[in-house]
PLY file of the C-alpha trace (Angstrom):
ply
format ascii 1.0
element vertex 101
property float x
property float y
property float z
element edge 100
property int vertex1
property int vertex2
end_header
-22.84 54.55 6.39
-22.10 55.79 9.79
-25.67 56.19 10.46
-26.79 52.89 9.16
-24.01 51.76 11.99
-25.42 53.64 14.70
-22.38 56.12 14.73
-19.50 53.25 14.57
-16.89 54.58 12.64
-13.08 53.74 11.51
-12.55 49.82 11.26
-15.82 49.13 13.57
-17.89 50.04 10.68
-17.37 47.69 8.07
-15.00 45.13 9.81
-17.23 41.99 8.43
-19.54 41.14 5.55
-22.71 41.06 7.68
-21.35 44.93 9.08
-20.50 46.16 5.48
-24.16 45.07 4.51
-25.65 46.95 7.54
-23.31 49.85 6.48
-24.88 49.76 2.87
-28.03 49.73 4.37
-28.90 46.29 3.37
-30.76 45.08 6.70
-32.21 42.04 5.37
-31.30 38.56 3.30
-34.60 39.75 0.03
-31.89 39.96 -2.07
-30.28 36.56 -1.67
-30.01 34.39 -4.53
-30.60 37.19 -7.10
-28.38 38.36 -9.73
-27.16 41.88 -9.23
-28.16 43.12 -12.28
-32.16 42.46 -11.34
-31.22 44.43 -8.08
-30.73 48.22 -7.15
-27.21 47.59 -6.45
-24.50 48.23 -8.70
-20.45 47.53 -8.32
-17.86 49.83 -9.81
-15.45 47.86 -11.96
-13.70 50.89 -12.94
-9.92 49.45 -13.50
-9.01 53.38 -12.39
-9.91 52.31 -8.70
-8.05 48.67 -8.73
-5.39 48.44 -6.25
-3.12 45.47 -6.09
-2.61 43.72 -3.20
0.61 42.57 -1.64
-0.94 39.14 -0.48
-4.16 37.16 -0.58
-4.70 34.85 2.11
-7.20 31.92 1.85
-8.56 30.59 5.03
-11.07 28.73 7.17
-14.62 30.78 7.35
-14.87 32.61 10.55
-18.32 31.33 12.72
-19.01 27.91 10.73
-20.21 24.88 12.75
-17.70 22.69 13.65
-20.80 19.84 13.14
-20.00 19.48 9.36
-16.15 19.56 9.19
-15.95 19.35 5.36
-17.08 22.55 5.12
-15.71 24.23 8.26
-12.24 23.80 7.07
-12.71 24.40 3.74
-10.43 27.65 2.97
-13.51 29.61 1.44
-12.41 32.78 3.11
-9.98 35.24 0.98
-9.12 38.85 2.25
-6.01 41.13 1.58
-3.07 40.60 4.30
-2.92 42.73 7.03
-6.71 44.57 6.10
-7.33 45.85 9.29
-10.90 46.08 8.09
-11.00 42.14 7.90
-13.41 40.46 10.85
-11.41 38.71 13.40
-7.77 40.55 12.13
-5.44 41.36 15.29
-4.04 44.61 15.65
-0.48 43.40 15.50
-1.30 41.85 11.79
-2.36 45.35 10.60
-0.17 45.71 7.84
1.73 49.21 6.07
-1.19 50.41 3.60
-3.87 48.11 4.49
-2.56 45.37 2.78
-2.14 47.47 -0.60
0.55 47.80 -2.65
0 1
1 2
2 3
3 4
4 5
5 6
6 7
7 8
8 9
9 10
10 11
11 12
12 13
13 14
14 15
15 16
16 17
17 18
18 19
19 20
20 21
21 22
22 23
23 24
24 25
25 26
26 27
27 28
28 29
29 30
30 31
31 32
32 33
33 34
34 35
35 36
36 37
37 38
38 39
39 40
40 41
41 42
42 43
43 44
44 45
45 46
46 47
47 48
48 49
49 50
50 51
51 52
52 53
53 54
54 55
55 56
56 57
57 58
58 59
59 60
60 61
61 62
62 63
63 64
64 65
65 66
66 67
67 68
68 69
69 70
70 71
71 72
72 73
73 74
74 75
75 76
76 77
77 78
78 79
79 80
80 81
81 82
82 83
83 84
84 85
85 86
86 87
87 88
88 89
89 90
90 91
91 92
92 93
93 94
94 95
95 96
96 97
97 98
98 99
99 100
């Protein structure tokens, strides 16, 4: 992951969903549109790797244009509290644990 980062490491590598792709190696939009089970990719739903977290926030998408407002302020956005590996999260909202309780 590191190298598909060019050596970024920490919360610089996958801070974002366009940097968690580039971590994964995913370096292009082919697989848009497809279901995952016609893809290589697979997700572990393993309930022995759930965490809980303490709060889920719901806000505005980050980089939308302002032009259509209906869907610039739609709260489509939901991350874990305090996940210092959200995009756009400020160090002073890190939270105890990542967010996790």
């Amino acid at each position: 992951m590191i190298k598909n980062r060019n050596g970024k490491s920490g919360v610089l590598l996958t801070n974002g969903p366009a940097k968690m792709m580039q971590a994964f190696g995913i370096h292009d939009k082919n697989w848009n549109l497809h279901f995952l089970s016609d893809s290589p990719f697979a997700i572990d739903l393993n309930d022995q790797h759930k965490r809980i977290a303490r709060e889920i926030i719901a806000a505005k998408r980050v980089g939308i244009n302002q032009s259509d407002p209906t869907w610039a302020n739609k709260t489509l956005r939901y991350y874990v509290a305090g996940n210092l590996y959200v995009s756009d999260m400020k160090k002073r909202d890190y939270a105890y644990n990542d967010g996790w309780a």
